[in-house]
N, CA, C and O of each residue as an XYZ file, in Angstrom:
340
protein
N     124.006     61.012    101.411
C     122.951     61.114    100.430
C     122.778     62.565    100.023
O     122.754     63.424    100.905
N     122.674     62.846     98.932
C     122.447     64.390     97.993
C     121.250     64.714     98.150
O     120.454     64.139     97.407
N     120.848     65.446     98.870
C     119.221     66.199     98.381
C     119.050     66.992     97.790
O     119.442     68.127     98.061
N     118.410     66.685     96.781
C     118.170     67.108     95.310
C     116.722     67.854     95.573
O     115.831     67.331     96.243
N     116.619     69.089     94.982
C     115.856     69.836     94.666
C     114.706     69.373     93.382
O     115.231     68.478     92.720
N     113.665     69.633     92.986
C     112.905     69.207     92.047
C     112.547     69.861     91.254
O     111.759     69.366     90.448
N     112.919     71.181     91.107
C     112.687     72.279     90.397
C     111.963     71.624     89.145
O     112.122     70.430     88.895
N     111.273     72.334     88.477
C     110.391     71.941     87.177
C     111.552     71.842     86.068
O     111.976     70.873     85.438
N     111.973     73.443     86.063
C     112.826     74.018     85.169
C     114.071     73.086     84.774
O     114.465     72.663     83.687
N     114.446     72.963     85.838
C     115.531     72.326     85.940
C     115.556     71.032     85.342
O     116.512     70.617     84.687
N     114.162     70.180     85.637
C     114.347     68.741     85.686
C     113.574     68.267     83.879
O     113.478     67.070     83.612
N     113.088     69.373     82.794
C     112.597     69.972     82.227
C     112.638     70.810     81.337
O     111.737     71.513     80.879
N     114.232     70.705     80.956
C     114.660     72.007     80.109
C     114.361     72.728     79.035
O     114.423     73.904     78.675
N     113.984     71.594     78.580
C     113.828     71.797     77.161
C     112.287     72.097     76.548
O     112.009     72.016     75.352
N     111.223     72.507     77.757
C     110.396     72.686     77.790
C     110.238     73.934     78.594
O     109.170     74.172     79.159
N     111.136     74.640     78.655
C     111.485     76.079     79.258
C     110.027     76.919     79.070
O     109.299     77.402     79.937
N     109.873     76.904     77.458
C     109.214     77.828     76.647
C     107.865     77.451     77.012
O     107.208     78.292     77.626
N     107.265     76.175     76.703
C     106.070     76.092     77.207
C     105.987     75.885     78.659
O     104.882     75.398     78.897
N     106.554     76.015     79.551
C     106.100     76.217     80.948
C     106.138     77.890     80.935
O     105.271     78.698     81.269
N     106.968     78.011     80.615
C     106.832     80.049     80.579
C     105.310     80.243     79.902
O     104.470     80.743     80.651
N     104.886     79.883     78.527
C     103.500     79.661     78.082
C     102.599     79.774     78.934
O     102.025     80.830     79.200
N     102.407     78.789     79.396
C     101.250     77.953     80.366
C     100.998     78.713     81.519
O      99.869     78.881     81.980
N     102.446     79.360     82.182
C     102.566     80.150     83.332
C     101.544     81.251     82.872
O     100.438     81.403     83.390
N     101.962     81.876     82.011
C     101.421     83.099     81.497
C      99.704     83.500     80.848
O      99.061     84.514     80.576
N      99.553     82.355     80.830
C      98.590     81.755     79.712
C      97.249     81.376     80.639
O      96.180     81.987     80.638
N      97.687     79.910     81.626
C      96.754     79.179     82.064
C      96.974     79.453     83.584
O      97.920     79.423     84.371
N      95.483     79.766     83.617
C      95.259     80.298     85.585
C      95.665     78.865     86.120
O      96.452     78.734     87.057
N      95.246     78.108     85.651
C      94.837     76.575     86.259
C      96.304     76.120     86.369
O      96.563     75.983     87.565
N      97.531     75.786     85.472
C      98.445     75.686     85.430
C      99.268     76.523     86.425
O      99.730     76.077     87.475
N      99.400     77.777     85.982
C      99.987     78.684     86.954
C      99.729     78.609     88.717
O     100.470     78.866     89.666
N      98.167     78.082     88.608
C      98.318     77.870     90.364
C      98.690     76.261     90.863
O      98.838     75.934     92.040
N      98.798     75.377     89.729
C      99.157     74.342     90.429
C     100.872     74.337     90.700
O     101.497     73.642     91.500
N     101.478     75.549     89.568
C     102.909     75.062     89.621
C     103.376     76.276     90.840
O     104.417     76.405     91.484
N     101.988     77.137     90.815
C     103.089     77.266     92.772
C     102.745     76.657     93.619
O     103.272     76.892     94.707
N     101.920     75.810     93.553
C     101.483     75.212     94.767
C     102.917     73.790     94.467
O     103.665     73.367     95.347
N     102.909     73.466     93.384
C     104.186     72.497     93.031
C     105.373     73.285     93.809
O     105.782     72.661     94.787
N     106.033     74.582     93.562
C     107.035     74.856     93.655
C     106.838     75.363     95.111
O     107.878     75.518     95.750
N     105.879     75.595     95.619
C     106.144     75.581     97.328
C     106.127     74.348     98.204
O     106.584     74.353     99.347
N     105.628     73.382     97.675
C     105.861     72.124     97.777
C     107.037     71.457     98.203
O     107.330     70.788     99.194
N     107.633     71.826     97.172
C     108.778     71.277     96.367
C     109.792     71.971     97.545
O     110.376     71.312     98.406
N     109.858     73.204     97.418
C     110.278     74.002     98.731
C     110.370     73.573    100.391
O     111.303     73.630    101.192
N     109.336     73.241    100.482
C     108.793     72.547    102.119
C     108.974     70.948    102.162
O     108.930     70.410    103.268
N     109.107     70.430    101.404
C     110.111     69.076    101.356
C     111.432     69.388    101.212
O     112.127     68.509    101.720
N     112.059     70.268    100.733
C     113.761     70.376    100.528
C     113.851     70.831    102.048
O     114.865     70.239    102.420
N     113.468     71.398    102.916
C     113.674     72.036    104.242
C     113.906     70.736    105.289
O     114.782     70.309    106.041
N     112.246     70.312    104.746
C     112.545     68.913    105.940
C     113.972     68.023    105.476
O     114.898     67.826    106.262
N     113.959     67.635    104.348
C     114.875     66.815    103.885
C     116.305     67.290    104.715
O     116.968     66.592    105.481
N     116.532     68.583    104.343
C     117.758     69.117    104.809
C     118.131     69.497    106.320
O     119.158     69.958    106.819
N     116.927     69.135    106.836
C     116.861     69.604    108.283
C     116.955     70.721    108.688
O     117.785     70.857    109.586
N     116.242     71.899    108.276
C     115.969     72.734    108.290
C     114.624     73.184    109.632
O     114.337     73.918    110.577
N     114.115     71.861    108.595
C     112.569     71.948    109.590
C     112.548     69.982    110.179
O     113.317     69.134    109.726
N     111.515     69.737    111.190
C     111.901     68.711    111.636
C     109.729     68.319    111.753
O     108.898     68.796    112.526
N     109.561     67.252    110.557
C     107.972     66.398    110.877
C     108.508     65.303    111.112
O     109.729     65.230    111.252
N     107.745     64.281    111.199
C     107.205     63.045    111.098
C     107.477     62.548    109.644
O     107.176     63.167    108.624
N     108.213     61.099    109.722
C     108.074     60.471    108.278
C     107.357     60.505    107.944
O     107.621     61.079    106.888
N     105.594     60.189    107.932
C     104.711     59.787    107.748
C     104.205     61.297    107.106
O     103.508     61.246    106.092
N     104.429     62.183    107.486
C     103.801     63.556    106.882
C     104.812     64.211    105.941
O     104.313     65.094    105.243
N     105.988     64.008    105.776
C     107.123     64.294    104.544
C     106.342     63.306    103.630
O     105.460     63.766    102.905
N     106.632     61.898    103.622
C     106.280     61.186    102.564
C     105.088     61.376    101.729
O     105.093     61.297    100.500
N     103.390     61.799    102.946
C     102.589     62.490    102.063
C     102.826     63.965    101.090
O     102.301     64.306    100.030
N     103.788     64.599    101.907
C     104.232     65.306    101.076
C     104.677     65.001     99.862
O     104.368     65.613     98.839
N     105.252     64.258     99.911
C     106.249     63.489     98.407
C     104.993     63.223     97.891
O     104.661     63.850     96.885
N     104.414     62.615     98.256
C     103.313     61.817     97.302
C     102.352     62.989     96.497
O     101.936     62.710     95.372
N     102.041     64.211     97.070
C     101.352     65.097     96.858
C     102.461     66.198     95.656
O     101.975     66.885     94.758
N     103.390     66.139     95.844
C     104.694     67.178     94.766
C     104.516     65.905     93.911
O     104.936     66.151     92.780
N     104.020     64.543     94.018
C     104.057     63.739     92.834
C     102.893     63.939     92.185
O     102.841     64.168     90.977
N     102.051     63.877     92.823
C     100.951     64.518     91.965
C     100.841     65.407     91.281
O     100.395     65.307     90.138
N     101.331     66.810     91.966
C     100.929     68.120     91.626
C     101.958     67.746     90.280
O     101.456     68.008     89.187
N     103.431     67.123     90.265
C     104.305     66.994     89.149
C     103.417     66.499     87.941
O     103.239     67.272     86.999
N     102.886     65.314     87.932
C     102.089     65.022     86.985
C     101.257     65.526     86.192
O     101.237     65.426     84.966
N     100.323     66.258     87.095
C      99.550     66.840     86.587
C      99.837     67.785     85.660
O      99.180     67.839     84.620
N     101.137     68.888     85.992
C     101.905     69.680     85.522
C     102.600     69.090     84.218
O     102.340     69.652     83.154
N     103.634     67.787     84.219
C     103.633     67.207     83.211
C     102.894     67.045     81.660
O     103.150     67.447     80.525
N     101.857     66.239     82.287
C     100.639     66.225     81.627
C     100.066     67.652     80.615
O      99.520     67.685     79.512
N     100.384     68.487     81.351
C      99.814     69.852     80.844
C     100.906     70.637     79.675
O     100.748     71.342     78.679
N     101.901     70.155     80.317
C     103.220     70.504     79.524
C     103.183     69.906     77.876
O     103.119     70.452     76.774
N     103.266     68.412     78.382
C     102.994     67.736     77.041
C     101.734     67.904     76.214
O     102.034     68.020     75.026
N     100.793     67.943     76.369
C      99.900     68.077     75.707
C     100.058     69.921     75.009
O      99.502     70.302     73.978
N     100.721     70.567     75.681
C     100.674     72.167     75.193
C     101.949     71.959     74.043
O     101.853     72.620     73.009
N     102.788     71.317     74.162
C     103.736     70.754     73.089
C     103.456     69.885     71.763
O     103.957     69.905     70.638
N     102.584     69.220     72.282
C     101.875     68.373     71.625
C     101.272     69.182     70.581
O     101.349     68.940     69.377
N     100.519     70.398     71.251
C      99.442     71.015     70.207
C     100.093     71.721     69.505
O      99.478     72.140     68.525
N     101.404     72.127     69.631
C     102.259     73.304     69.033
C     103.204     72.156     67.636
O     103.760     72.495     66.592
N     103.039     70.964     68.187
C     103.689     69.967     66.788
C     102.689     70.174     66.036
O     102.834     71.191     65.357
N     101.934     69.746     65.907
C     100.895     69.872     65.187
C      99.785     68.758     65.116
O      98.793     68.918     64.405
């Protein structure tokens, strides 16, 4: 099995510009997407065996980088949204 990283950027490309935006722009944004990207970080470790929890506390993890993703999402599109017009 491949363990795949979740990077924003990556998964997101074409929205490069407004996450650079938002980063720059919005406190609120900017602290959820490090709290996303350290996240995101501390699940790739366990995954890879790096570091060693409990299923039960990775998976809340997952569930929580799903959130924080959304939310981030959400913020993305709508900042795109406003720039269509």
């Amino acid at each position: 099995m491949s363990i795949e990283k979740h990077d924003l950027l990556h998964e997101l490309p074409e929205s490069k510009e407004a996450i650079h935006h938002l980063k720059t722009s919005n406190n609120h944004f900017a602290k959820l997407f490090d709290e996303y990207h350290e996240l995101d970080h501390a699940v790739h470790r366990i995954e890879t065996g790096v570091e060693t929890t409990s299923d039960e506390y990775l998976e809340d993890q997952k569930k929580t980088r799903l959130n924080l993703k959304d939310q981030l999402y959400t913020m993305i599109r709508e900042h795109e949204a406003s720039l269509a017009g």
